[in-house]
DOVEXSE-235011 format. One line per 5 residues: number of its first residue (from 1); for each residue x negated, y, z negated of C-alpha. Coordinates in steps of 0.001 Angstrom, whole numbers, plus 500000, padded with zeros to 6 digits. Each point is the difference from the previous one (the first is absolute). Layout:
BEGIN
NUM) X Y Z; ...
end
This chain:
BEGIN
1) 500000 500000 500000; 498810 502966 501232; 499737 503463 497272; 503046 502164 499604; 497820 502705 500202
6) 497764 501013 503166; 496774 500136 499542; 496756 502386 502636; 497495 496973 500003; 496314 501541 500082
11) 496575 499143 499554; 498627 498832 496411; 498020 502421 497211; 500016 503590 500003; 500703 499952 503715
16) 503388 498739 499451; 501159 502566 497494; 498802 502981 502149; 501645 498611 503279; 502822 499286 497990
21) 500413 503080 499154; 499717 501038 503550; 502219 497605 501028; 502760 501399 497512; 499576 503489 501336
26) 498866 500765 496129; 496359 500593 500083; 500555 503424 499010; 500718 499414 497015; 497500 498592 499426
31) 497196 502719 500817; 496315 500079 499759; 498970 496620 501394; 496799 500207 502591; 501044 498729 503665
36) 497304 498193 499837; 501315 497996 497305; 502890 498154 502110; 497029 498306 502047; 498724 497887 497152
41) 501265 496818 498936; 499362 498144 496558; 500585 496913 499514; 502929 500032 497885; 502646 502543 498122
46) 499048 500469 496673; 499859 502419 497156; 496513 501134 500855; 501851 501093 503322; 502185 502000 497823
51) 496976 501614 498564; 498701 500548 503521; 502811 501829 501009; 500204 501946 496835; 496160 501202 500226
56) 500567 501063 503381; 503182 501601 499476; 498293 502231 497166; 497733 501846 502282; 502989 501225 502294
61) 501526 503262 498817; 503329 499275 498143; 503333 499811 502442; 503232 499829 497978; 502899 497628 501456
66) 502643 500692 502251; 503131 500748 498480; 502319 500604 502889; 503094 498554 499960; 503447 499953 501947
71) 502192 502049 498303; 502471 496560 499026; 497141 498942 498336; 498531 503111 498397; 503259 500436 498385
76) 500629 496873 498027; 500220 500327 496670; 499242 497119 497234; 503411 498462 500633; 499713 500182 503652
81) 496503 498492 500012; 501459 496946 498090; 502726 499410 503047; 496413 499676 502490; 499752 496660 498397
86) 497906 497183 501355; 501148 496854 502130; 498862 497107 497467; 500091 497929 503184; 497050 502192 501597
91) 497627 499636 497075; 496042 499349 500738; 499735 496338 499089; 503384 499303 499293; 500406 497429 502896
96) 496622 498080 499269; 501389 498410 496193; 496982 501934 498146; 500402 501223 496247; 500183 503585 501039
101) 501349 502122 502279; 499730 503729 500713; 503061 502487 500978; 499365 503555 500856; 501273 503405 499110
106) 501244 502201 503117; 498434 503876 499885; 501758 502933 499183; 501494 502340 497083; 497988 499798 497239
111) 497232 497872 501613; 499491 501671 503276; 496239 498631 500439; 499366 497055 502142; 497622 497289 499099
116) 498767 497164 502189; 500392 496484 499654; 498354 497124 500867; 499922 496014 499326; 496430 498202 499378
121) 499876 496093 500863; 496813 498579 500589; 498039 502882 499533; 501546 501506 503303; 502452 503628 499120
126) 502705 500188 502354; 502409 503007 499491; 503858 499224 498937; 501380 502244 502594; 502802 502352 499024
131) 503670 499012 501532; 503450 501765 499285; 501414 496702 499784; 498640 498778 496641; 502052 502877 498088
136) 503878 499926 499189; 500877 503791 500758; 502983 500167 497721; 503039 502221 500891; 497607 502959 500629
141) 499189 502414 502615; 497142 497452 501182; 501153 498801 503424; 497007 502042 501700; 497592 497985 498659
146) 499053 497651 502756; 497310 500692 501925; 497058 497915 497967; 497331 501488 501826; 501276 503523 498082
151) 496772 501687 498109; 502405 501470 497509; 501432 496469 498836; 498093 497151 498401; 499534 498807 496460
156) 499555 502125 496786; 499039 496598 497671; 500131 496365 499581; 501623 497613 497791; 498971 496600 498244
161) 502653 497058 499482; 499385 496552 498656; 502030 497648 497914; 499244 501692 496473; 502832 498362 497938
166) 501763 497329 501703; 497803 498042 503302; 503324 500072 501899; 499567 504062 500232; 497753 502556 501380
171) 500344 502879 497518; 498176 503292 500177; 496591 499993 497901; 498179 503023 501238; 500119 503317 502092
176) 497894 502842 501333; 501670 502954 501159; 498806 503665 499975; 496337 501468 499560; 498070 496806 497997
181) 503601 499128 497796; 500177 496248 499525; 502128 498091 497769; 500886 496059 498782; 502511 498649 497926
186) 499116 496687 497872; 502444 497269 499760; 504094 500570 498743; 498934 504109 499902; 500553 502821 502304
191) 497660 502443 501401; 498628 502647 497234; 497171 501833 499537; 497876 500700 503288; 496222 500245 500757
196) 497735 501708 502747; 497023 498891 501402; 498063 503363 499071; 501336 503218 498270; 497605 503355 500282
201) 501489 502551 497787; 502974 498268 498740; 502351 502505 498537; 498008 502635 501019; 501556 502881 501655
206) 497339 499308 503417; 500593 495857 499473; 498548 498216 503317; 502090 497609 501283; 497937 497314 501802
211) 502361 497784 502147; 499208 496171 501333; 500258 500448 504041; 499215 496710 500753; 500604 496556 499133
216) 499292 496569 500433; 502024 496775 498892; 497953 496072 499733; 501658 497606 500917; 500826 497765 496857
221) 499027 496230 500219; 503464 498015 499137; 499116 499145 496868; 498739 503657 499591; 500890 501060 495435
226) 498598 503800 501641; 499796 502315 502873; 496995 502231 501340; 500287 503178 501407; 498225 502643 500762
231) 500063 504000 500367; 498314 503017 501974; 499938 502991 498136; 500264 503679 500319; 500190 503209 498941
236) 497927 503906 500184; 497532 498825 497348; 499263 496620 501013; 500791 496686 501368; 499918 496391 498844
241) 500406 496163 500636; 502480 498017 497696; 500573 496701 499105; 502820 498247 498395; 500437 496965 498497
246) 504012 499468 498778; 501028 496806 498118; 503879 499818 499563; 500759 498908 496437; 500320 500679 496466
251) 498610 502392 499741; 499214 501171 504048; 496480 500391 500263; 498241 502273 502001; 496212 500054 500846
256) 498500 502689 501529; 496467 501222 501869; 499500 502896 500890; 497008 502630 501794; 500112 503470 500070
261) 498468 502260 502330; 499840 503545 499213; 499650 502897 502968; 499342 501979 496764; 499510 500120 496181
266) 503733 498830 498871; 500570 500499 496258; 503109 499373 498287; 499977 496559 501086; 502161 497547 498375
271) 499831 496414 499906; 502738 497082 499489; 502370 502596 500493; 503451 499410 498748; 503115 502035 500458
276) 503949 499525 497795; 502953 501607 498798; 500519 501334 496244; 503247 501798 499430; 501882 499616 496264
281) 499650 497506 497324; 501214 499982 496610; 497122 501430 497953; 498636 502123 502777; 501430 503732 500547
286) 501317 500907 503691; 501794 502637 501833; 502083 497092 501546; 503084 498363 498706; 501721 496789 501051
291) 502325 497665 498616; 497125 497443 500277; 497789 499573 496881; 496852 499532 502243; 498832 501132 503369
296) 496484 499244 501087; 497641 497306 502141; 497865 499842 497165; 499771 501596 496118; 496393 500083 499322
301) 496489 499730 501219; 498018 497144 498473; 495861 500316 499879; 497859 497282 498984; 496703 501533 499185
306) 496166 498804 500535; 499839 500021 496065; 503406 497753 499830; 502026 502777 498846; 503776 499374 501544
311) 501463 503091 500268; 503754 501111 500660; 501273 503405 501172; 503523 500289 500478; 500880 502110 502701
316) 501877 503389 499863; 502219 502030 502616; 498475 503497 499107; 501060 503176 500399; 496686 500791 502332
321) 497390 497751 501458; 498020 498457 496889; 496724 497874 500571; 498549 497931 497885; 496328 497655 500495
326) 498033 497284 497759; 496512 500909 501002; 497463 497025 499424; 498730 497240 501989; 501802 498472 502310
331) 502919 498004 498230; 500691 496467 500043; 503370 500695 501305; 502529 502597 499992; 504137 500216 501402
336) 502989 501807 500178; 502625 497232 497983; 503258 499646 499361; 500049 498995 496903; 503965 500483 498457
341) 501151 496587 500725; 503205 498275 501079; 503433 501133 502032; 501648 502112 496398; 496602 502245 500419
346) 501307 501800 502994; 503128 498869 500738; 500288 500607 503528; 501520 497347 502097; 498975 501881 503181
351) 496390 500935 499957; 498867 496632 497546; 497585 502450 498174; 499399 497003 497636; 498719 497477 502811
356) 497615 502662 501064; 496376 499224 500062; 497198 500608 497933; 496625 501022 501848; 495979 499494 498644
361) 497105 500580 502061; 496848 498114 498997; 496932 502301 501559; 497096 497756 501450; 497526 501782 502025
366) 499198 503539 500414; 501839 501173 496793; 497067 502415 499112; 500817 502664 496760; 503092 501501 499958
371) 503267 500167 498078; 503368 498169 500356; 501858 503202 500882; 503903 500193 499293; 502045 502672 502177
376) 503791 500864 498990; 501567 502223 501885; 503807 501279 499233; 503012 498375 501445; 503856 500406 499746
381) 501086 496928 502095; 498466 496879 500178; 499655 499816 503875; 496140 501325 499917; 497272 498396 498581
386) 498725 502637 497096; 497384 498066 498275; 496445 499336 501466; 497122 497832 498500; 496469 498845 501243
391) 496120 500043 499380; 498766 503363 501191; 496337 499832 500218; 498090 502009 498428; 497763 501606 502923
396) 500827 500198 503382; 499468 497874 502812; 497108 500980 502321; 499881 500844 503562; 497703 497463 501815
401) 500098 496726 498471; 502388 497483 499757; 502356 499540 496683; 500833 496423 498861; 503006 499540 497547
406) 501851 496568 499121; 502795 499224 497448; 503019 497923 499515; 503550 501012 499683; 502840 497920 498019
411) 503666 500299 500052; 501901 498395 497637; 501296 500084 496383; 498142 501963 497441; 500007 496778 497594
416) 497967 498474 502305; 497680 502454 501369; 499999 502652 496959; 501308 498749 496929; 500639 502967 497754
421) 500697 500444 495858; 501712 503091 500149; 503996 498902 500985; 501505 503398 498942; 498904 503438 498706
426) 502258 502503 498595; 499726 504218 499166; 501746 502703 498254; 500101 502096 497076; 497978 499781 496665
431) 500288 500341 496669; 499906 503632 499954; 500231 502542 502797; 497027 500281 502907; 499009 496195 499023
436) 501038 497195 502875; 500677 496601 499116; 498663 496481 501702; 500996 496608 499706; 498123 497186 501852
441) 501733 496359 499820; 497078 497720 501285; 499861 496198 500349; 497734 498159 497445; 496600 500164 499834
446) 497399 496904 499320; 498699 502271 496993; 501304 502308 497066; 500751 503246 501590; 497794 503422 498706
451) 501823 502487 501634; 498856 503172 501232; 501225 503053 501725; 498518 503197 501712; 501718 503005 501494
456) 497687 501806 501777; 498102 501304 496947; 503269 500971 498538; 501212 499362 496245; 501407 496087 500159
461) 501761 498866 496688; 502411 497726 498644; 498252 496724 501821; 501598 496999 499281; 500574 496324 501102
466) 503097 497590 499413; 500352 496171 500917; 502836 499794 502080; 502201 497385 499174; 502627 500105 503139
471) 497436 499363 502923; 496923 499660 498357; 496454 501865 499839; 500301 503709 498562; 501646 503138 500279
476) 497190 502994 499371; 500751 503410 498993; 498304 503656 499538; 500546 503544 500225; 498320 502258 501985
481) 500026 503941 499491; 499244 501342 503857; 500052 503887 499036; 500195 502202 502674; 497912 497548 502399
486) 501735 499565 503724; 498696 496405 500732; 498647 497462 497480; 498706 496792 500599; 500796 497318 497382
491) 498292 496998 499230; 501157 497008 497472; 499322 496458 499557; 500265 497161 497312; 496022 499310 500119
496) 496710 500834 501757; 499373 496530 501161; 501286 498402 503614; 502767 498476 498157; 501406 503127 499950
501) 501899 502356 502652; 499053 503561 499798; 503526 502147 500809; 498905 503433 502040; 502865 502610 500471
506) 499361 503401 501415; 502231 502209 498076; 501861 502876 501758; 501250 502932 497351
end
């Protein structure tokens, strides 16, 4: 049986991603490559050919993407995006009985840039050639949309499928759409909290958005437990060759390689960057109200130091852009979780807040001194994502050399990739007026707690620890007298040794 999708065959190596370019009437877009490049042959795709094309790429002024559009498609908004659905039918690899298939997200609206796409089997790249046919146009205004040999349509991203929770049923593991955005979901959740393959500013009001323009898909063996793929990147400040690695599961792991290539010095840069939603919870103040208790993709960000300190910062939805950053060595871990557990949390039979995922990054190589850097910006709906995390390195990335980063990425539940102490936290007035309140109820501890509490060099008093005879482990209490300080950061624990979670809140007057 032949593919449901056509395929440009072309000659092996680097030569076959350049002429496949050519052949897709897309080279443009991807600028900067020497002609005399498409002459030579290697003797195989690989990621060093990735590299290749990402060296080369770097010494070519920057060209941004197209994003012209018909007017039908410029205009779609989210809902009308979601009609441009995808034939399931017309899937790469979905007639060939493989363990994963990949669907494809049409251009336009919010994602107006095109990227290319293109299979790898035996170390030859052919390009999966754009065709109106593999979209379901919906009851829009889309019926000019036929010519596929039209610059202005094509893809805007790619999606993974493979048979996550029951082997009778291709479900939807993993996505890239927009700039570097790329997402999983771990088995029985939903999509949460997002990542991007590099962040340069992050939350900054000049934040660089590099963008993936290119991609290419292996071909999975049968018995294939993950799927390869690689990325071309770009952007003013630099370019870069990507790897992935993404094992469907429990959690949904995600390994990735990466070099960097700056055209200049690039600081800012920000590693294992990883991108959610915080709106309202219980215990944390917000400008929004809703009939729902909870509102967010995740309600803290976790840190496992170099010196085994665990570390927990809830997050906030402030008033004005707060950051926050753990300076040190670079951590054994760090993640955005979500933490408040089970359907009565959140209550929201819609959006499934409580099946949401939980995501850690374990840094490999490249993590040179930094600080795990936390970004919350304010929000008053929960359809944009207002919290940002990642390892911004400490200096910048040089112009001239190449960059070389690796880490993993897990999706899944927080009990199994963060397990926490702190369940619940609590604030409000003291004993007597300008003194706030705190209670902690945290899980048990393999030692007798010694509790301690700082507030930023403020007075701390009344610091106490009870058994907790309902759920277990202890509730912890203090006051704190803040004065007339505008931001505060409090620290409090049980104990200074690894059994013990350290709680970090940053404390807005």
């Amino acid at each position: 049986m032949t593919s449901s999708l056509d395929f440009v065959r072309v000659g092996p190596g680097r030569r076959a991603v350049l002429a496949g370019l050519s052949a897709l009437g897309l080279s443009g877009l991807t600028p900067g490559i020497p002609a005399a490049e498409s002459s030579r042959e290697t003797r195989g795709f690989s990621f060093a050919s990735v590299v290749d094309l990402a060296r080369q790429l770097r010494a070519s002024p920057y060209q941004p993407p197209s994003r012209d559009l018909p007017p039908a498609l410029a205009a779609l908004d989210y809902d009308g995006l979601r009609q441009l659905g995808f034939r399931d039918a017309r899937g790469l690899w979905a007639d060939k009985a493989l363990p994963f298939q990949v669907q494809f997200f049409h251009r336009g609206g919010l994602f107006p840039e095109p990227v290319q796409v293109f299979e790898v089997a035996d170390g030859v790249a052919q390009p999966v050639a754009y065709d109106p046919g593999l979209f379901r146009y919906g009851a829009g205004p889309l019926s000019d949309l036929t010519d596929p040999a039209d610059p202005r349509l094509g893809f805007a991203g790619l999606r993974l499928l493979h048979p996550l929770n029951t082997p009778d049923k291709f479900d939807e593991v993993a996505a890239f759409l927009g700039a570097s955005y790329f997402r999983a979901v771990a088995r029985g959740g939903v999509y949460g909290a997002s990542a991007r393959g590099l962040a340069i500013g992050a939350g900054e009001p000049d934040e660089e958005f590099p963008r993936f323009t290119t991609f290419w898909l292996e071909r999975p063996a049968r018995g294939a437990k993950a799927l390869r793929l690689y990325a071309l990147m770009d952007s003013p400040s630099l370019s870069g060759a990507y790897a992935f690695v993404i094992t469907p599961g429990e959690p949904t792991l995600t390994d990735v390689q990466a070099e960097l290539f700056p055209r200049r010095d690039v600081a800012g840069v920000g590693l294992a960057n990883m991108t959610s939603m915080f709106l309202l919870a219980p215990q944390a103040p917000s400008a929004a109200e809703d009939f729902r208790p909870r509102i967010h993709d995740s309600d803290g960000l976790m840190v496992a130091t170099a010196q085994d300190e665990r570390l927990w910062r809830p997050l906030n939805n402030p008033p004005q852009i707060a950051a926050s950053g753990f300076q040190g060595p670079a951590p054994q871990g760090f993640g955005l979780a979500q933490r408040a557990d089970g359907f009565e949390a959140y209550q929201d039979l819609e959006a499934r807040y409580d099946l949401r995922p939980s995501l850690w990054a374990t840094p490999g190589e490249g993590f040179a001194s930094g600080e795990v850097r936390l970004v919350e910006i304010p929000a008053t709906d929960e359809m944009a994502d207002n919290v940002l995390a990642d390892w911004r390195l400490a200096a910048p990335l040089r112009a001239g050399a190449p960059h070389a980063f690796s880490y993993r990425l897990a999706w899944g539940r927080p009990s199994a990739l963060a397990p926490g102490a702190v369940r619940r936290w609590r604030e409000g007035p003291g004993d007597a007026a300008g003194w706030r309140r705190v209670l902690l109820d945290i899980t048990a501890a393999d030692a007798r707690p010694t509790p301690w509490a700082e507030a930023g060099g403020r007075p701390v008093r009344h610091l106490s620890v009870t058994e907790n005879p309902v759920e277990g482990g202890w509730r912890m209490a203090f006051e704190f007298e803040p004065g007339a300080a505008r931001t505060l950061e409090l620290r409090a624990s049980l104990g200074a040794s690894r059994n013990f979670e350290t709680w970090v809140r940053q404390w807005l007057a």
